[in-house]
C-alpha positions as CSV (number, residue, x, y, z in Angstrom):
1,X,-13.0,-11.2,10.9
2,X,-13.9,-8.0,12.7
3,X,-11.1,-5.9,14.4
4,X,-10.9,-3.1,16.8
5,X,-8.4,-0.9,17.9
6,X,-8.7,-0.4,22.4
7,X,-8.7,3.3,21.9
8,X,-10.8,4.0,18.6
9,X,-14.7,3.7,17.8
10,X,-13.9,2.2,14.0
11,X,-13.6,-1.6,13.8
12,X,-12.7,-3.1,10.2
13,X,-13.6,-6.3,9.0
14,X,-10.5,-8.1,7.4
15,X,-11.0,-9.7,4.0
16,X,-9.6,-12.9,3.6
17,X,-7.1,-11.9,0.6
18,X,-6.9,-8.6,-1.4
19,X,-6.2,-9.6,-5.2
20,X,-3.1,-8.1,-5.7
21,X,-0.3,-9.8,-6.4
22,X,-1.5,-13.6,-7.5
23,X,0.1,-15.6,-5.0
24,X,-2.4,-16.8,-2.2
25,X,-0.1,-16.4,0.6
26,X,1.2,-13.0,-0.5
27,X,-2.9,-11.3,-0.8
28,X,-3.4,-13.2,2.7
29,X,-0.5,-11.4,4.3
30,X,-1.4,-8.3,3.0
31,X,-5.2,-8.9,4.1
32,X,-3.8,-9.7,8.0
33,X,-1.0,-7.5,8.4
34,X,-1.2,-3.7,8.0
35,X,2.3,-3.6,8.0
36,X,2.6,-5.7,4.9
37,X,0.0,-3.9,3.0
38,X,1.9,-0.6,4.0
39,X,4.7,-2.0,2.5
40,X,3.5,-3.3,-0.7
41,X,1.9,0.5,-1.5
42,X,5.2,1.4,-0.6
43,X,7.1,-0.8,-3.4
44,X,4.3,0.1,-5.8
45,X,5.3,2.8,-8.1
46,X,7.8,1.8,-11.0
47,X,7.1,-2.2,-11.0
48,X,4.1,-3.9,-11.6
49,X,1.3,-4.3,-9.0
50,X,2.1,-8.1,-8.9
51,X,5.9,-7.3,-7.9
52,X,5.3,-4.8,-5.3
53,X,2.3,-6.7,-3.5
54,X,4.7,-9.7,-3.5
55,X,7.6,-8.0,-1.6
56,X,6.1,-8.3,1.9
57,X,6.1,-11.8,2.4
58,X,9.3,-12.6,0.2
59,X,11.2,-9.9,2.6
60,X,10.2,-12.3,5.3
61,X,10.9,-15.1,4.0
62,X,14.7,-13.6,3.6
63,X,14.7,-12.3,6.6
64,X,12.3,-14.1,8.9
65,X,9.3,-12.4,11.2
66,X,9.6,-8.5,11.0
67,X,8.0,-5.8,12.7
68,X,8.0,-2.1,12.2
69,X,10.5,-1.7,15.5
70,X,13.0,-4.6,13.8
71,X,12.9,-3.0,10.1
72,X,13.2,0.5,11.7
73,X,15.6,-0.7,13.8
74,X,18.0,-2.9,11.4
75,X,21.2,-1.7,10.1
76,X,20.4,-0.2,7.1
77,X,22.7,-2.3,5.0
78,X,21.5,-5.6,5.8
79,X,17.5,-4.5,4.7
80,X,19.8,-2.9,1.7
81,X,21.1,-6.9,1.4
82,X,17.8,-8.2,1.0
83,X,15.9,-5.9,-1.1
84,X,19.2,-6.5,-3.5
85,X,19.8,-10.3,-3.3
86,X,18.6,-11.8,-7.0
87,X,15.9,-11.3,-7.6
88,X,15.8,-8.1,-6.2
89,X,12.7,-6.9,-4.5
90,X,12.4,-3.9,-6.6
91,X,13.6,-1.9,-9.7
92,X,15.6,0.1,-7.3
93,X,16.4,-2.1,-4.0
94,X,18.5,0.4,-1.9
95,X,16.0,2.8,-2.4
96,X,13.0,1.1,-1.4
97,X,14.9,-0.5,1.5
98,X,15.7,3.3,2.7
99,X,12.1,4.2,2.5
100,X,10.9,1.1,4.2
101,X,12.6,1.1,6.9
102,X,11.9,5.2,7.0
103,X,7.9,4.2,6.9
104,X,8.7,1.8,9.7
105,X,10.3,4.4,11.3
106,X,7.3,6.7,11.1
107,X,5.6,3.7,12.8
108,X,7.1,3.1,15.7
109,X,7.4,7.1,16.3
110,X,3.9,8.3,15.6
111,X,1.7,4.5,16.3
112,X,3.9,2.6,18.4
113,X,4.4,0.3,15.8
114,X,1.0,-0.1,14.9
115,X,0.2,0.2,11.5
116,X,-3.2,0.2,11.9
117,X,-3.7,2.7,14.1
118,X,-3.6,4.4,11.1
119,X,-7.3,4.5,10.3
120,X,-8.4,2.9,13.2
121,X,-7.5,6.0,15.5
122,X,-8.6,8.8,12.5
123,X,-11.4,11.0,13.3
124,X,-12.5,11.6,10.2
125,X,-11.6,11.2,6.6
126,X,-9.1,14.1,6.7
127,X,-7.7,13.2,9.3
128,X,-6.8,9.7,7.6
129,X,-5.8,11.1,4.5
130,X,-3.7,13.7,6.6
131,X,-2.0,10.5,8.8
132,X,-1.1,8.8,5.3
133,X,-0.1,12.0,3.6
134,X,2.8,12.3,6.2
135,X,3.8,8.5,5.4
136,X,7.4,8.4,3.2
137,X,6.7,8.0,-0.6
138,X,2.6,8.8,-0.1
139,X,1.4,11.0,-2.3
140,X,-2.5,12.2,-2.7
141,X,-2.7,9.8,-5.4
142,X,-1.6,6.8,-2.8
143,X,-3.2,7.7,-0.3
144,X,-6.8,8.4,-1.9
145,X,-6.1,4.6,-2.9
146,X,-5.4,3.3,0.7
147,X,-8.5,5.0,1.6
148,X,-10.5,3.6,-0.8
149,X,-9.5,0.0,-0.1
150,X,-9.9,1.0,3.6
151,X,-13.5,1.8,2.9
152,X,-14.3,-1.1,0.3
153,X,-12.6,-3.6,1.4
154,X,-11.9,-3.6,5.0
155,X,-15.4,-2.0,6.2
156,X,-13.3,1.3,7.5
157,X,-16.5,3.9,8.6
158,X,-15.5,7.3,9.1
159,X,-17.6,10.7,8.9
160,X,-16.8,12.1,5.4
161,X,-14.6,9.1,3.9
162,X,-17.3,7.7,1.3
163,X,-17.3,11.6,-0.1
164,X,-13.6,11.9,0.1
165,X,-13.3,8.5,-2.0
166,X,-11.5,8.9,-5.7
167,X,-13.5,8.8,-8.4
168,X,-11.7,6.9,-11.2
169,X,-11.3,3.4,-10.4
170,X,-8.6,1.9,-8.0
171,X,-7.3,-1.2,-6.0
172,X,-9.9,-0.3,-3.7
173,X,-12.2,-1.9,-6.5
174,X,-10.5,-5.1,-6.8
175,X,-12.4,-7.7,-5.3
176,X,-10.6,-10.8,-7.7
177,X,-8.0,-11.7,-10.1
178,X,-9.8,-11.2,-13.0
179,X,-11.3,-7.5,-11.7
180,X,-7.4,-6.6,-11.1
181,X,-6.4,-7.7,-14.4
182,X,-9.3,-5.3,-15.9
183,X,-8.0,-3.1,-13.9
184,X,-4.8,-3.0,-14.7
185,X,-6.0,-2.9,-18.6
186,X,-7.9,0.0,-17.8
187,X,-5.3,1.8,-16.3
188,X,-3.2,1.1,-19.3
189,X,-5.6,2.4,-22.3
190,X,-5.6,5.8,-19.7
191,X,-1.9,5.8,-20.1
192,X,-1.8,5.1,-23.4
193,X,-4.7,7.7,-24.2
194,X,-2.9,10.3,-22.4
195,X,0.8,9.6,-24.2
196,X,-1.4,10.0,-27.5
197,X,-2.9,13.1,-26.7
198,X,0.2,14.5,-25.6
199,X,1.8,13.4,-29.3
200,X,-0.8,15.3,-30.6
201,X,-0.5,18.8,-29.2
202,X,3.4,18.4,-29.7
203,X,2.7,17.8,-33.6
204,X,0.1,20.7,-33.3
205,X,3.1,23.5,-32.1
């Protein structure tokens, strides 16, 4: 399904699921709603990839249908109540309720609420990675990764993205269940690589 934003030149064609998290519904959500794959980068640091993709569609089924303007606008202690309620939406529930609810607050200030206006309203490729750069909780690292799933997954075309693209393998390269699981693998031999190398300049002082 092709998309296009009433002010921007860059349509996107949406995927039918991204291979994230293992439940159909979840990778369908995140595939259709910006918003939902905003949040699950969002929840992804300190929990698995499968736990963080999930949270988007089991916040609304707590909660119900959610926006950015309702999550920026909720009191913060009933998001706080969700995140926490067993089992608890992350490792650390009141802090990833506080930074959702500050992303959707970015939204609704800078995009109207729009997630995807995002990338679909970016000049260029630094001008993307500059719009997700200013998003609470991105770092270069998450961003690069959003822009490479933009690019390889959703069709995103913008002067200077394929160059800006990571170079090491990320979610942008996972096009099943059984290429996220390698990758996942992957990223944990690169882990435990680097924890051994580390051990062995220590022993070397």
């Amino acid at each position: 399904m092709s998309e296009r934003s009433a002010a921007s030149g860059h349509p996107t064609t949406r995927p039918e699921r991204l291979y994230f998290s293992g439940d159909a519904e979840a990778d369908q959500l995140l595939a259709r709603d910006p918003l939902a794959l905003l949040i699950g980068f969002t929840l992804d640091q300190q929990v698995t990839l499968q736990k963080a993709f999930s949270g988007p569609l089991e916040l609304r089924r707590r909660i119900g249908p959610y926006d950015a303007r309702r999550l920026a606008s909720m009191e913060p202690t009933e998001l706080e109540a969700a995140f926490r309620t067993p089992p608890a939406l992350h490792r650390f529930p009141a802090n990833m309720a506080h930074r959702v609810q500050d992303l959707c607050a970015v939204l609704v200030r800078d995009y109207d609420g729009d997630a995807s206006r995002i990338w679909t309203e970016a000049s260029d490729a630094a001008d993307l990675q500059g719009r997700l750069l200013a998003l609470p909780g991105f770092g270069a690292m998450k961003a690069g990764t959003v822009m490479a799933l933009l690019a390889k997954r959703f069709g995103l075309q913008l002067p200077g993205l394929v160059a800006a693209l990571p170079q090491q393998p990320t979610l942008g390269d996972v096009d099943s269940y059984e290429a996220r699981d390698r990758y996942q693998a992957g990223k944990r031999a690169h882990k435990a690589a680097l924890r051994a190398a580390q051990a062995e300049q220590s022993g070397r002082r």
